[in-house]
N, C-alpha and C positions, 0 to 999 in steps of 0.2 A: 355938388362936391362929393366927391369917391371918399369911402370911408378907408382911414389909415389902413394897410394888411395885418398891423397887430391887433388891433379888436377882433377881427374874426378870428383869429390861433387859439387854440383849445389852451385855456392856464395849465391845465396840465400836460401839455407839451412842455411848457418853457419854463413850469417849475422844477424839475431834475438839473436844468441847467443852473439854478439859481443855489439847488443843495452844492450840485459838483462843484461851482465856484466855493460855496463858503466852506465845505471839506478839504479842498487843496491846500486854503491857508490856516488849515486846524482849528477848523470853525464845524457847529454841526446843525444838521437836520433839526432839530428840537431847537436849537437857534433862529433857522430859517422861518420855522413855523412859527416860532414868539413874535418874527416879527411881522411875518404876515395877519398874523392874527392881531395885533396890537394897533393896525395900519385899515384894519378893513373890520374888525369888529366878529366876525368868524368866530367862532368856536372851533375846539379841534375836529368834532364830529362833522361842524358843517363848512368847517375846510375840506374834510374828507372826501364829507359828498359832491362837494363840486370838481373835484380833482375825479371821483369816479363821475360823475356825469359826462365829464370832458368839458365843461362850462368853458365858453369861449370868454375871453379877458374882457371883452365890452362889460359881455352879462356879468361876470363874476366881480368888477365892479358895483355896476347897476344894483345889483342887487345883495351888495355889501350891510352887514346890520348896520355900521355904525362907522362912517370915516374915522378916523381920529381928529379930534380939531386940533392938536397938535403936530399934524401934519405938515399947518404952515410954517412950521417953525424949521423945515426941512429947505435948506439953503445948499447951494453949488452946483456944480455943471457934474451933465451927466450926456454924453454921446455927442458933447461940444455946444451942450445946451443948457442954458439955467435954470435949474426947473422952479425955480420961484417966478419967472417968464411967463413960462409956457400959459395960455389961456384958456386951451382947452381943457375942462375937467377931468374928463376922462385919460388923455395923453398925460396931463399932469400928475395925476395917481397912480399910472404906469410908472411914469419917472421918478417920482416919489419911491416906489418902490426897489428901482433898479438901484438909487441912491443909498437908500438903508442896506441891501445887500452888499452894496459894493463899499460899505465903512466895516459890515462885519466881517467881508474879507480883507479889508485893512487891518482889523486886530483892534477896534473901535471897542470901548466898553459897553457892553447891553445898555446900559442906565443911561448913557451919551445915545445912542441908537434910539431909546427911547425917547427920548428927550423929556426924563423922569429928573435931571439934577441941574443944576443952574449953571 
């Protein structure tokens, strides 16, 4: 089985795309990274580095500190797909992540985003 074409894209290709969305709806950069960082366990340094490495999104998974286990708590469709579904882990922490960006471009509160409050 051929591996999905998103694993191999550099995350940092496709993360400008994830700030531009959440800036359009007056959303910011310091947002985007909260939540990537809160999703994959990253620091800001070692977000950094793998945006300058060009870390392809398999790896920058893979070698995520710390998923969140609150992750599963991330429910609804996202490209016509459920991502509490989806089976593979990898695709599903893509989707996972597409999910949270696309509630803080809704105007979603951080704390909801995080799924810090009940």
């Amino acid at each position: 089985m051929t591996k999905h074409k998103i694993y191999t894209m550099s995350f940092a290709k496709v993360y400008p795309h994830y700030i531009a969305k959440a800036e359009r709806k007056g959303r910011t950069k310091e947002e985007v990274d909260t939540i990537i960082r809160w999703l994959t366990g990253y620091s800001q340094e070692e977000l950094q580095e793998q945006l300058d490495k060009e870390t392809d999104i398999e790896t920058f998974f893979a070698e995520a500190p710390q998923l969140h286990p609150s992750r599963r708590l991330i429910k609804g469709v996202i490209c016509g797909v459920r991502v509490e579904d989806i089976e593979e882990e990898t695709m599903q922490n893509i989707r996972y992540l597409d999910k949270l960006i696309d509630e803080l471009a809704r105007g979603k509160a951080m704390e909801k985003i995080l799924r810090t409050s009940s």
